[in-house]
N, C-alpha and C positions, 0 to 999 in steps of 0.2 A: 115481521116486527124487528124491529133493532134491537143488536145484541149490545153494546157497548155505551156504556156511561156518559152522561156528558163530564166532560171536567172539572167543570163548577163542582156539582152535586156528586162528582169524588171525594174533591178537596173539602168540601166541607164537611161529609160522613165521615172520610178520615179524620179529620180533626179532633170532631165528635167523638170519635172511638177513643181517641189518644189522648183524652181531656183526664180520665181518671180509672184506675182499676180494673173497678168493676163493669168497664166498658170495652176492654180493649179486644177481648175474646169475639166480640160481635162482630159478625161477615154481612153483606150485604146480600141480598138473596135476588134470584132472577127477578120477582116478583119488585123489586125499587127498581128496576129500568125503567127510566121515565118513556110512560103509553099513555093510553085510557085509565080512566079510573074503572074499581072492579067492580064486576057486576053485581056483588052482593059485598054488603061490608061487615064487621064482625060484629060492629055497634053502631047502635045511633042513637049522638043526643041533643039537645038542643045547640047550646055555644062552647066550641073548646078555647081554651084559656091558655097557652104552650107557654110557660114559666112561672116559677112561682114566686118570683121578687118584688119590692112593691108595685113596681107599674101594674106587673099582672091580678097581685090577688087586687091592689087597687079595681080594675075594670072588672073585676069577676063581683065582687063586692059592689060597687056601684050599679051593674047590672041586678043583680037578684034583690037589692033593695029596693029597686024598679020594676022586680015584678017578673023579670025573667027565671024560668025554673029549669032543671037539669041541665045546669054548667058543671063541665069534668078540665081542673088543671094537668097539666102535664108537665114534670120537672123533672127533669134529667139527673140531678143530683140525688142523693140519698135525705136530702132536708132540703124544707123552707126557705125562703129570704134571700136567697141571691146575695147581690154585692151590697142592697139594699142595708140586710143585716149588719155586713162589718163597714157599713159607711160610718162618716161621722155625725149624719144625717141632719147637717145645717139647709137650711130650710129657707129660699128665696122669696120674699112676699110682701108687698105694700099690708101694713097694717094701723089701722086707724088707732088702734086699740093702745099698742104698746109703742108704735111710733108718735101717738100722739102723748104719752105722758113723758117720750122722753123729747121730744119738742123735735121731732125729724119730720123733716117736708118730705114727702114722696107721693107718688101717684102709679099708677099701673103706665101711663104712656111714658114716666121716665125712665121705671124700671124696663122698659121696652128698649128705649133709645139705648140705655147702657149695655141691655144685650146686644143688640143690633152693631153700634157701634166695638163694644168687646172682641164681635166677632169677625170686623173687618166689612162688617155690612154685607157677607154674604147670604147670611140667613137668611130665608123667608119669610119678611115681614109678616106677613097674616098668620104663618104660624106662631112667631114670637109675640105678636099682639093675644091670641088665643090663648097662649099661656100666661101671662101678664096680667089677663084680664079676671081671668078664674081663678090666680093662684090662690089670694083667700077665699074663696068658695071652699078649697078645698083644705084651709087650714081650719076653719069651722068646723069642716064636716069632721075632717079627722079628731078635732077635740071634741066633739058630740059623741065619739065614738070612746072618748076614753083616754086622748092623745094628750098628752102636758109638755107645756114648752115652759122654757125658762122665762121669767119678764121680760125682760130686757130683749129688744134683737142688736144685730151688733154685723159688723163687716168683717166676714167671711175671706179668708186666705184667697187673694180673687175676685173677688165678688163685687169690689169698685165703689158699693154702696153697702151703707149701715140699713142691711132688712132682711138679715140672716136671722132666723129664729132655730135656736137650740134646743133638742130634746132634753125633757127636762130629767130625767132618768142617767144616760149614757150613749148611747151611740144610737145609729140607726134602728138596731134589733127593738127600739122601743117602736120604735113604726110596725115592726111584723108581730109583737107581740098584741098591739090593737088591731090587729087585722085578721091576725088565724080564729081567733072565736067567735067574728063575723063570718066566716066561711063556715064554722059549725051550726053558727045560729040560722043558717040559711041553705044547711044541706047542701052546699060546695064538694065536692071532690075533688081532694089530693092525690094524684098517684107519682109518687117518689119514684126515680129509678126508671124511669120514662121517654126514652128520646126519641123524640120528631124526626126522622130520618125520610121522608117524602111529603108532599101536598099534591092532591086532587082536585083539575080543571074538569069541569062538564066538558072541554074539546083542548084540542091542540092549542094552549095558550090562548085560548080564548073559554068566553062562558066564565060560572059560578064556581069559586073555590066549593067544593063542598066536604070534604075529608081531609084524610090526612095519613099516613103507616107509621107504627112508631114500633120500637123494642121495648117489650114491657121487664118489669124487674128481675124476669126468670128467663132473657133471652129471646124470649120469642116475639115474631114480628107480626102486628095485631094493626088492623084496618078500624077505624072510625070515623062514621058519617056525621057532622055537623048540620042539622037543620038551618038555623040560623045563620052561623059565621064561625069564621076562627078568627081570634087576637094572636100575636104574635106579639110578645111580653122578655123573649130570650136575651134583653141586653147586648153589650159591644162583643170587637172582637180583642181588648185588651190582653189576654192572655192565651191571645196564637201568637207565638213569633214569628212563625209565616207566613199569615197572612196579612200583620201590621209590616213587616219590612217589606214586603210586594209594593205598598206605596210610598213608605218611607223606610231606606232601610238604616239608620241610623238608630233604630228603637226595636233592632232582631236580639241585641244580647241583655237590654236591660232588662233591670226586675221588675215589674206588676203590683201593681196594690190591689188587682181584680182577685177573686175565689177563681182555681182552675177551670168552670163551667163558662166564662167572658170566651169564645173560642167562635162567635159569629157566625153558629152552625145553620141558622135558619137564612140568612143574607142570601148565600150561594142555593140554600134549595128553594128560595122566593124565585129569585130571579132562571132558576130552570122552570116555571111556568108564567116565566115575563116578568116579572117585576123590575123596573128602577131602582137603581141608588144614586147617590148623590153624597159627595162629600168627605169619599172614603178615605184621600190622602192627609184629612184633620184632626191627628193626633193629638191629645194631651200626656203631657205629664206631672208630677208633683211628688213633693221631696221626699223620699223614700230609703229604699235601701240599696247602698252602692253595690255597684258589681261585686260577688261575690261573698256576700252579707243577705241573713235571710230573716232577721229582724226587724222590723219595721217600726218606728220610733215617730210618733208627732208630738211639735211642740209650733207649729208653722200655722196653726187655723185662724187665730184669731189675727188680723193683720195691724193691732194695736197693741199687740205686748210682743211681740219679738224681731228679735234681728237675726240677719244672716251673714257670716264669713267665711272667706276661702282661707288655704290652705296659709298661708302669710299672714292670717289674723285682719282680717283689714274688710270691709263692706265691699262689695261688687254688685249690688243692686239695691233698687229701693224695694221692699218688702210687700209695700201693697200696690207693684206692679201686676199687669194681667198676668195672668200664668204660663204663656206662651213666652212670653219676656224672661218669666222667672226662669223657665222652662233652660231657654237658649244659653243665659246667663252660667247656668251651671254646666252647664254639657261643656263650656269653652273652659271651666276650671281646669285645671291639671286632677288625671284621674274623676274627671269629669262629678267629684264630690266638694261639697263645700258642708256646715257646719248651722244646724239653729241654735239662737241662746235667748231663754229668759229667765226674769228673777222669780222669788218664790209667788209674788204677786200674779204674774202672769201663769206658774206653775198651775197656783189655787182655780184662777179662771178656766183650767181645760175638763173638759168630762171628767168621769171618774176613771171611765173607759183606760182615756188616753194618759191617765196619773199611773193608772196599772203597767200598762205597757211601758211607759219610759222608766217604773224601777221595774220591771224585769230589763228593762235597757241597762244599768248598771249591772247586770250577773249576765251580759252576752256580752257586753263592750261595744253597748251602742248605742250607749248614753252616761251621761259624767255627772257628778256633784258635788260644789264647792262649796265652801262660806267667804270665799274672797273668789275675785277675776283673775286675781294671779294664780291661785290653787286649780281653780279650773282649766285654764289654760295648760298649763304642766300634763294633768288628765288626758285633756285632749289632744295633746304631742305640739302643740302651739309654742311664741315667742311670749313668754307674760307679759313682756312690755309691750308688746306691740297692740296684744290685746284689750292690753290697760287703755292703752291711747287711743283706742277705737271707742269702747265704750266711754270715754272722756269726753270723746270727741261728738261722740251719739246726742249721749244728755246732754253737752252745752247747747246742742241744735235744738233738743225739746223746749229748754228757757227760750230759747229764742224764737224758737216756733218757725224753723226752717233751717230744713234737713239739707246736709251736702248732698245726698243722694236722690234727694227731692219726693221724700214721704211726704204722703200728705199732713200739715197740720193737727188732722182728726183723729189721725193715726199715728200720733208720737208723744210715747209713753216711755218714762226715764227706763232703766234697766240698774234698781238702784239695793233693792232688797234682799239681800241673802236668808236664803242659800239660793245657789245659782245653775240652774240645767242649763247643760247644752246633748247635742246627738249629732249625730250623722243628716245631710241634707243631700242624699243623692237624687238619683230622676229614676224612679219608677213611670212605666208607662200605666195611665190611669182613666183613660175615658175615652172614646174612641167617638167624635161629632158625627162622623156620617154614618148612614144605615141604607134603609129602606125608605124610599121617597114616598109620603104620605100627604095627605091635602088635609084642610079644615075638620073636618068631620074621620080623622084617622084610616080612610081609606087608604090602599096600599096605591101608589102610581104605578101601570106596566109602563113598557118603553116608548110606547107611542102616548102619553102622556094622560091615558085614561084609568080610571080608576078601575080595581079588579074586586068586582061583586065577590061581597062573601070574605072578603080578608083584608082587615084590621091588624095596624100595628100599633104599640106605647113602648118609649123610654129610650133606652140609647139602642136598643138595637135600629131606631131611624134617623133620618138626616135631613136637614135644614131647617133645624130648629138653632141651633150655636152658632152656626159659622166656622169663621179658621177653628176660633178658641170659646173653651166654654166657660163661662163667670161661675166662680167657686159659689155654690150653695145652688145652685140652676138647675141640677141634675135632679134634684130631690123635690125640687119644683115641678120640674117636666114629669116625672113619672105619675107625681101625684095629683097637678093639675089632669095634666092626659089621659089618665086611667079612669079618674073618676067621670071625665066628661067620655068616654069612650064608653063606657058601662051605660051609660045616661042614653050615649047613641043608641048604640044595638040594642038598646030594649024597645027602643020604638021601630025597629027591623018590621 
């Protein structure tokens, strides 16, 4: 038998180990050399569920309300909700309901086209149609379940079109907060403190995933057999620096808007029993906390109340460009930061969430507030005049309903109302397109382009669904369209 590791499934147990604490102490035992699966496992239960953020309790939930029974989560963190939780959790979705009171055309094929195109037309059409086409299936269900969204939907930092629906609460945590008392009401299993550190093939890369080894909360490394299937629900790998600069290394020293668990520990132990990926060098970012700075400030979501300047006070891009634009736009600033600013209008429009965060941004200094442009500017080490003449120069383009920077129209809103935020707009690295290559029906692709019995994946930990770039509010789409139709799937396993 071989004694020696593959590399992959090194690099990513290490990662795994190095993500948080109460992991690092964990060795890898003779027993993860990737072989045969063992002859007896320490459990067996019907479908494992490997994360617990929305995509996954979504598919573990849509499963058991389908009728399947003993599903056990596995999350590697000490809590629930993944990045899910500290999302903003704007919500992609044709709706008849609140698109049609406020007189917005849309359709599931154009919100398609705009993914599609968004992402340079690399994505996979059928995939992108699949979620397009279900996204409200699954805003229904989530509000059946107890889910509130604001009236209004509205166009999402990115997102190219007004069908961004807002939790009506605060941030994403209202999506996990409708979802953990469905996991109780259905006898779900949590286990916190949990990491997937192997998967079992019935043969060498070939045959039914059917298990899986993990380190349970007190160290030790515990085997369980899956009847059914396992989902793979663990998210990108935004917050490894090395394995995001591996394909792009321009995004090793920046900061993260991910939770430390984004470390794409299951990608590399897929692909040690064959799995594909696709897509892996399609970074995203969004505006964040510059080098160096560990506060994290938005005032950037909604792409009709704000604007952005560099270091000279002056616009360098249009604001409701794609995010790959946004992206590039900043990284060429000097110190690779530039600056968000709105008035209290646009202040009022952000969560509660995000009104919390930017006055804790006033007592870190990474965020400012004036009753004039010129006050503000002084704050934020700017020219006042120059300042002054940007936003002068802003609102003349809203009367006139065309922007020098070539905002759209829909999206130009004066900046007139004091008192006046601004923050910090650096580039955290935020979403990571490619993953685990998966077809219609969530199946995982191996390398020779068949599908691997038995193993299911949902949300960012897979790829070509986005393309280069992914449309702000999409992600939140994709896990919750996907999850729920995934769950849907494997019940009828």
């Amino acid at each position: 038998m071989a004694t020696n590791l593959s590399r992959r499934h090194f690099l990513g147990s290490a990662a795994a180990a190095g993500t948080a604490g109460f992991l690092t102490s964990v060795s890898l035992p003779a027993s993860a050399i990737p072989c045969g699966a063992p002859t007896k496992f320490d459990e067996t239960v019907d479908t494992i569920v490997i994360g617990a953020g929305g995509g996954g309790l979504a598919a573990a939930v849509a499963a058991a309300q389908h009728g399947v029974k003993n599903i056990v989560i596995l999350e590697k963190m000490p809590f629930y909700g993944g990045n899910t939780q500290i999302s903003g959790g704007g919500f992609n979705s044709v709706d008849p309901v609140r698109q049609g009171r406020q007189k917005i055309k849309d359709s599931p094929e154009l919100h398609a086209k705009n993914t599609l195109n968004g992402g340079d037309n690399i994505a996979d059409p059928a995939l992108v149609k699949r979620m397009t086409e279900n996204s409200y299936a699954a805003i229904t269900w989530l509000q059946d379940m107890g889910m509130k969204f604001k009236d209004d939907v509205y166009q999402i930092y990115g997102g190219l079109y007004p069908r961004c629906h807002a939790p009506f609460g605060s941030l994403g945590s209202d999506y996990i907060k409708v979802l953990i008392p469905q996991t109780k009401k259905y006898g779900i299993e949590i286990r916190l403190k949990s990491r997937v550190c192997r998967l079992f093939r019935e043969g060498n890369l070939e045959g039914k995933v059917i298990g899986l080894e993990y380190v349970d909360a007190e160290g030790k490394h515990k085997t369980m057999k899956a009847t059914r299937c396992i989902v793979v629900a663990t998210g990108g790998f935004g917050a490894n620096p090395e394995m995001r600069s591996r394909y792009d290394p321009r995004f090793k020293n920046l900061t993260t808007t991910n939770l430390p668990c984004s470390t794409g520990d299951l990608i590399p132990i897929s692909e040690d029993i064959g799995a594909d990926v696709t897509g892996m060098d399609f970074i995203q970012c969004n505006p964040g906390c510059p080098p160096g700075r560990t506060h994290r400030v938005i005032m950037h979501l909604y792409a009709a109340n704000f604007i952005m300047v560099g270091p000279d006070a002056k616009r360098f891009v249009a604001e409701d460009s794609r995010r790959d634009v946004i992206r590039d736009a900043i990284l060429a600033l000097p110190k690779q930061t530039g600056f968000s600013i709105v008035d209290e209008r646009g202040f009022e429009a952000l969560n509660p969430g995000h009104q919390a965060g930017a006055k804790k941004g006033l007592q870190t200094g990474d965020a400012w507030t004036a009753n004039t442009i010129e006050e503000l500017a002084k704050k934020m080490g700017l020219d006042p005049k120059a300042l002054r003449a940007t936003i002068d120069e802003f609102n003349a383009g809203v009367d006139a309903k065309k922007d020098k920077m070539g905002k759209a129209p829909r999206n130009l809103t004066k900046i007139e109302r004091a008192p006046f935020w601004a923050c910090y707009a650096g580039m955290s690295v935020h979403h990571t397109m490619g993953g685990l290559r998966i077809n219609t029906k969530s199946q995982v692709i191996d390398r020779y382009n068949k599908p691997i019995e038995g193993l299911y994946a949902v949300g960012e930990v897979t790829g070509g669904i986005h393309g280069t770039n992914r449309l702000g509010g999409n992600a939140i789409c994709d896990i919750f369209s996907n999850g729920r139709l995934t769950g849907i799937i494997i019940s009828k396993l």
